[in-house]
OpenMM code with the backbone's topology and positions (N, CA, C; nanometers):
from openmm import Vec3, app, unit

residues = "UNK UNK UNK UNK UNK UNK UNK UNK UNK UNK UNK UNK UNK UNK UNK UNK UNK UNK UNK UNK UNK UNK UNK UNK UNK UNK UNK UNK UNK UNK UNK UNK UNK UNK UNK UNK UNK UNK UNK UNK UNK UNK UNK UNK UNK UNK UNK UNK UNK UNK UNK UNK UNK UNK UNK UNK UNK UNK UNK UNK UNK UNK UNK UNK UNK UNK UNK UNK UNK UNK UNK UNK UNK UNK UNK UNK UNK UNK UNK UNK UNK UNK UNK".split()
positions = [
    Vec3(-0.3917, -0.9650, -0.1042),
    Vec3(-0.3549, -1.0874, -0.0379),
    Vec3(-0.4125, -1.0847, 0.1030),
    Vec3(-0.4380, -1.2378, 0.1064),
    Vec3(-0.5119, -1.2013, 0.2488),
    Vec3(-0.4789, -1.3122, 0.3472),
    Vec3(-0.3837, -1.2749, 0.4909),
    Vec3(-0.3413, -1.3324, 0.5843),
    Vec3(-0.4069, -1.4109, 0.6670),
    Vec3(-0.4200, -1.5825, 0.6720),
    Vec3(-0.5135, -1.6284, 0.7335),
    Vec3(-0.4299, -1.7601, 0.8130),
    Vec3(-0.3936, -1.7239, 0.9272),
    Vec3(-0.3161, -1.8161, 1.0172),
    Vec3(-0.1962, -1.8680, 0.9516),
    Vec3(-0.2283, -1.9831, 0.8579),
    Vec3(-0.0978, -2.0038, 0.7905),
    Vec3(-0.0957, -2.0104, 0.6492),
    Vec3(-0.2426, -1.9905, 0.5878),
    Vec3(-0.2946, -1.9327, 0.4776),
    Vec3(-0.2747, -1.8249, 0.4104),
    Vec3(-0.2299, -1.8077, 0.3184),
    Vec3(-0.2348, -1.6467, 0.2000),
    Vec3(-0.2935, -1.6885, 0.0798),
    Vec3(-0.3557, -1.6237, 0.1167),
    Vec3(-0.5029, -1.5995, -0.0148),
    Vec3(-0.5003, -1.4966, -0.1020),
    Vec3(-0.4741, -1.5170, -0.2708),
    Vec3(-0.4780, -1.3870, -0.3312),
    Vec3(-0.5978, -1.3546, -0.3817),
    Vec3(-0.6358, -1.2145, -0.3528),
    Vec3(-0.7887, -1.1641, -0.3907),
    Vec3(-0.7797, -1.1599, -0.5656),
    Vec3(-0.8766, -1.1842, -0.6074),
    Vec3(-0.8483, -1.1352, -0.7745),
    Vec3(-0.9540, -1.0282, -0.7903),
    Vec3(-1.0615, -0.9811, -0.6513),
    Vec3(-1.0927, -0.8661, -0.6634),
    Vec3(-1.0590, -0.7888, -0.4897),
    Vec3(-1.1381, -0.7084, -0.4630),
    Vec3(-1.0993, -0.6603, -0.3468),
    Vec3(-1.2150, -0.6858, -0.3013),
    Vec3(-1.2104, -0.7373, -0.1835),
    Vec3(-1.3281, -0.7464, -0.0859),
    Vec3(-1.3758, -0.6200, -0.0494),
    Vec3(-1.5159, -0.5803, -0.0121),
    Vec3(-1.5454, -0.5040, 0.0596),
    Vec3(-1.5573, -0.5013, 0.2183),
    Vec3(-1.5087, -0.4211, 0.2942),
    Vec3(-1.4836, -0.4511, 0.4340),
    Vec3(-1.5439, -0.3488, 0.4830),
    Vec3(-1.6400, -0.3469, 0.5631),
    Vec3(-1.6830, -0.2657, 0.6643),
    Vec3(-1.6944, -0.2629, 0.8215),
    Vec3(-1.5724, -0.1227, 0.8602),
    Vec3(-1.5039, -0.1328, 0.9625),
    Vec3(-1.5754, -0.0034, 1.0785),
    Vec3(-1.5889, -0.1161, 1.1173),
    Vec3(-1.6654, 0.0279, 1.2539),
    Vec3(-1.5724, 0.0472, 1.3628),
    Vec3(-1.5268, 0.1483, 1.3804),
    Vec3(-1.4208, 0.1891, 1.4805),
    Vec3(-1.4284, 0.3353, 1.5298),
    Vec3(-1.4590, 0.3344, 1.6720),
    Vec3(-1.4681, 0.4837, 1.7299),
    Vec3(-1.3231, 0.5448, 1.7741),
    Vec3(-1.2452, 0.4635, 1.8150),
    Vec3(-1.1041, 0.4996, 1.8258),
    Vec3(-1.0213, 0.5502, 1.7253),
    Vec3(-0.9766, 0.6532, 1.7073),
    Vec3(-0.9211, 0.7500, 1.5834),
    Vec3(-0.7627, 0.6522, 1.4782),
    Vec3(-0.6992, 0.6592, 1.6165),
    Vec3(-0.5833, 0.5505, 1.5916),
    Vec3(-0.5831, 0.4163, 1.5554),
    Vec3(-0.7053, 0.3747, 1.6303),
    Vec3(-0.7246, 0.2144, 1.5806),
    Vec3(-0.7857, 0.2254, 1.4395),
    Vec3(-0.8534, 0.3562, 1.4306),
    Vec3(-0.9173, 0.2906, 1.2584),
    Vec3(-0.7919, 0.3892, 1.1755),
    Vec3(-0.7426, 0.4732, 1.1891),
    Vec3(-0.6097, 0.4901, 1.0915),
    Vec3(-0.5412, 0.3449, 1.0603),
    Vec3(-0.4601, 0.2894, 1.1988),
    Vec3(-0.3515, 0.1961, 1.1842),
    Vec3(-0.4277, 0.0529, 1.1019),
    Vec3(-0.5280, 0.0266, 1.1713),
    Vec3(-0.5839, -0.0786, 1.1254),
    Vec3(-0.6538, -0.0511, 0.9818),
    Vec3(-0.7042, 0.0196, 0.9506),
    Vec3(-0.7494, 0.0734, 0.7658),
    Vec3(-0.6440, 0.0320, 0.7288),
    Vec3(-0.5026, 0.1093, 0.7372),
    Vec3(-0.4040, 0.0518, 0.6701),
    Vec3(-0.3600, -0.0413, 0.6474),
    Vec3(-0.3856, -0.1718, 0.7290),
    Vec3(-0.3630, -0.2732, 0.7015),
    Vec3(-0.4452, -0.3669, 0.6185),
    Vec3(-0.5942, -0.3242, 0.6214),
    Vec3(-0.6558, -0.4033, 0.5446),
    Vec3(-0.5893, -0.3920, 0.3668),
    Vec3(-0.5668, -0.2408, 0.3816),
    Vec3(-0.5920, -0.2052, 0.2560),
    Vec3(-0.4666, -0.2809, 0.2093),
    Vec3(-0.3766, -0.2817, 0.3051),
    Vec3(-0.2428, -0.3530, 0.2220),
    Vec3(-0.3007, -0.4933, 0.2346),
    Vec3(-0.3630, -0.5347, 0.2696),
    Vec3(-0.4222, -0.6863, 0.2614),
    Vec3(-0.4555, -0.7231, 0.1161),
    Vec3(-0.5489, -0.6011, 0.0755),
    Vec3(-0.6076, -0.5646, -0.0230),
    Vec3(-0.7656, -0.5655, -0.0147),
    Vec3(-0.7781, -0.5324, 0.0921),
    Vec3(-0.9426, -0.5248, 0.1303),
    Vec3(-0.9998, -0.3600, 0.0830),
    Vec3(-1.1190, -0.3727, 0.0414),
    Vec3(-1.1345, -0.2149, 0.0039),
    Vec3(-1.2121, -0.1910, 0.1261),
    Vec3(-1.1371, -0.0484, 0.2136),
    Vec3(-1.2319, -0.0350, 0.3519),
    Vec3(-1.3065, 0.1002, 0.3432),
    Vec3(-1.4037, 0.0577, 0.4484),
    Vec3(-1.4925, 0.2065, 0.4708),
    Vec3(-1.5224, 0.1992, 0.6125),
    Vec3(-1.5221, 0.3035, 0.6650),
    Vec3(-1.5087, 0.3330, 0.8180),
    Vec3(-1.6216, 0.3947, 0.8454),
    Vec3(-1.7064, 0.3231, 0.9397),
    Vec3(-1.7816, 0.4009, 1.0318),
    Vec3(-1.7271, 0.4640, 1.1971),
    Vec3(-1.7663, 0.5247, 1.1971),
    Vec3(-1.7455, 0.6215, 1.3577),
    Vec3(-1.8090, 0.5768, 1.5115),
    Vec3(-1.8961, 0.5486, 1.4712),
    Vec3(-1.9836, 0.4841, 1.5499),
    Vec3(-2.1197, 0.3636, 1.5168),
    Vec3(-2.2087, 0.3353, 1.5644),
    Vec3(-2.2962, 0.2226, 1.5541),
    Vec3(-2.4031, 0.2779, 1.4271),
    Vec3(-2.4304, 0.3808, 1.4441),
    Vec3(-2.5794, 0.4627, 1.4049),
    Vec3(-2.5092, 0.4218, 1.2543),
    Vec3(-2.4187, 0.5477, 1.2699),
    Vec3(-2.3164, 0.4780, 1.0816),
    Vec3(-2.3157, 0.3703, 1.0304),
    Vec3(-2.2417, 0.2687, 1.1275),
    Vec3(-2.2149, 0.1359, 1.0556),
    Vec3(-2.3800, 0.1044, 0.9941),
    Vec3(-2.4319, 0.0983, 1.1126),
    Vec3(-2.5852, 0.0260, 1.0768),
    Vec3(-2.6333, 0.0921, 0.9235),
    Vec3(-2.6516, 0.2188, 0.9082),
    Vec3(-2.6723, 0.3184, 0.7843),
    Vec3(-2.6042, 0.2527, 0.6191),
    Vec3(-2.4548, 0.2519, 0.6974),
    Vec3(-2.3875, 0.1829, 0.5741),
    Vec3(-2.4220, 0.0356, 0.5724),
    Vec3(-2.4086, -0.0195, 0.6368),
    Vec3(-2.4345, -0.1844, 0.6655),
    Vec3(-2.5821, -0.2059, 0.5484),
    Vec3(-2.6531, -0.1081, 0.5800),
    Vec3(-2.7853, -0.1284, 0.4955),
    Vec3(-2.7891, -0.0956, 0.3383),
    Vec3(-2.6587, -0.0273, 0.2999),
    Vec3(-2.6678, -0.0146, 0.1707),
    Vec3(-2.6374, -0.1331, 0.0901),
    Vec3(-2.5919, -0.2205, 0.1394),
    Vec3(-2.5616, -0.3716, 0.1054),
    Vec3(-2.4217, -0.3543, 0.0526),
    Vec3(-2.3668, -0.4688, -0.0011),
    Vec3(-2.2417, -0.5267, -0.0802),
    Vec3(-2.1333, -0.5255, -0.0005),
    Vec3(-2.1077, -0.5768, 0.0873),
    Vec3(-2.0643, -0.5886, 0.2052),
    Vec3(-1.9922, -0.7834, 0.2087),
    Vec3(-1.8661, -0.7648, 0.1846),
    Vec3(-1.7755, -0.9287, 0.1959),
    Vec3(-1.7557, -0.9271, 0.3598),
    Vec3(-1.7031, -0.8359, 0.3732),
    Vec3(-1.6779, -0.8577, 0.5776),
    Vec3(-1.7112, -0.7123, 0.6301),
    Vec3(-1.7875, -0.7553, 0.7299),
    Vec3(-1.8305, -0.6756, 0.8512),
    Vec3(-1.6769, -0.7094, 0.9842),
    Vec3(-1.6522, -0.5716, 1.0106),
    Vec3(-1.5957, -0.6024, 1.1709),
    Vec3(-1.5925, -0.4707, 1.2491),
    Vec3(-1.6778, -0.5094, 1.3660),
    Vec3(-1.7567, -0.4107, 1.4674),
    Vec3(-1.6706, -0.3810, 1.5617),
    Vec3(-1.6089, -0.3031, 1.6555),
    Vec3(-1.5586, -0.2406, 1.7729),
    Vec3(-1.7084, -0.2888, 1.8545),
    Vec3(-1.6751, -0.3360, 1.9491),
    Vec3(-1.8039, -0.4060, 2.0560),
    Vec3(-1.8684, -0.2964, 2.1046),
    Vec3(-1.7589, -0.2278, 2.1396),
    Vec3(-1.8081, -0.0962, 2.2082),
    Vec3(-1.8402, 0.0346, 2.1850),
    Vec3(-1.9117, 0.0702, 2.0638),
    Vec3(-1.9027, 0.1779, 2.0039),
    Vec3(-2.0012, 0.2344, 2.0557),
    Vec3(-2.0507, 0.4203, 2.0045),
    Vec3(-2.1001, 0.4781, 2.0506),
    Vec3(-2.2480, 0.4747, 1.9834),
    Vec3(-2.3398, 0.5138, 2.0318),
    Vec3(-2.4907, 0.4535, 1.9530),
    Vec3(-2.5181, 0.3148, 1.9541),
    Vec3(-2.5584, 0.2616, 1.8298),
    Vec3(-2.5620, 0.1178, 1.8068),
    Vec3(-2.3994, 0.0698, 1.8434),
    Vec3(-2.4270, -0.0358, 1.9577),
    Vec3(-2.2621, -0.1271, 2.0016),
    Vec3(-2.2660, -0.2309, 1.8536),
    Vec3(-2.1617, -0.2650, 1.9121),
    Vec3(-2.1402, -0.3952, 1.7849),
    Vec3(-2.2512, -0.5008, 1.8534),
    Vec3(-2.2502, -0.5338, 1.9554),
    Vec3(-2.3800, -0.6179, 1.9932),
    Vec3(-2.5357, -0.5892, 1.9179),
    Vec3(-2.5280, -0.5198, 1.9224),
    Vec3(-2.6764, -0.4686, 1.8866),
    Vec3(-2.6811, -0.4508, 1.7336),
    Vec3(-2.5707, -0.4518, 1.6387),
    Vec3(-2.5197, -0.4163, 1.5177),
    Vec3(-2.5705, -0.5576, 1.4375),
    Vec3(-2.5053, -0.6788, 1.5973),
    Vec3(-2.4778, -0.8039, 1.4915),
    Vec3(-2.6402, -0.8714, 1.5552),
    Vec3(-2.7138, -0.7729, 1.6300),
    Vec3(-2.8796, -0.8477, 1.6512),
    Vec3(-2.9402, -0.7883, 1.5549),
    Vec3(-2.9223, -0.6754, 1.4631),
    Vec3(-3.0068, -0.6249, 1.4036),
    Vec3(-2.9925, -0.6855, 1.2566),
    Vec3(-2.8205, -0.7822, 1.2250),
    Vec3(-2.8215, -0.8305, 1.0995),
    Vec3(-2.8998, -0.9472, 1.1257),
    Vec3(-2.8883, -1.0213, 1.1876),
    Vec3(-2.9337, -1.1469, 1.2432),
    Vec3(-3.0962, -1.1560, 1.2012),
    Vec3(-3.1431, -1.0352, 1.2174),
    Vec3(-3.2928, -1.0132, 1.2447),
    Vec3(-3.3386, -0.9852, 1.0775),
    Vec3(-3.2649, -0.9237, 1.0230),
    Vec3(-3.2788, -0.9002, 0.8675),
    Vec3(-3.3452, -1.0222, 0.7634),
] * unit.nanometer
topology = app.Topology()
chain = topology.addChain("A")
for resn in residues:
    res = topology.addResidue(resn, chain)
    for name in ("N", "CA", "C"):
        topology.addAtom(name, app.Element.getBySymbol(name[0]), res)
């Protein structure tokens, strides 16, 4: 199920979500929530990662930490752009 302002949306599969987060706590607490959303997540660490995974494709949502280490989320969302 998926929480959208005043919207709930039931998945009849699981999205794929790819979550870039350098903060340890923010990607524990927040993973957990997708997953109870019902999003299927995968965590990158930093930019270099996301970008790596980002390229293997099949990807429903991207969401970048702006500020990560290596590739920022800025530079993450110029390099899809450019694809």
């Amino acid at each position: 199920m998926v929480i959208c302002s005043k919207f709930v949306v039931k998945m009849t599969e699981k999205m794929k979500l790819l979550y870039a987060e350098d903060d340890d706590t923010s990607a524990i607490i927040y993973t957990e929530v997708f997953r109870k959303a019902g999003f299927e997540v995968s965590v990158a660490r930093d930019g270099d990662e996301a970008w790596d995974m980002y390229q293997q494709g099949g990807w429903d949502v991207l969401l970048f930490d702006m500020d990560l280490p290596g590739k920022d989320g800025y530079e993450l969302i110029r390099l899809i752009r450019e694809r």
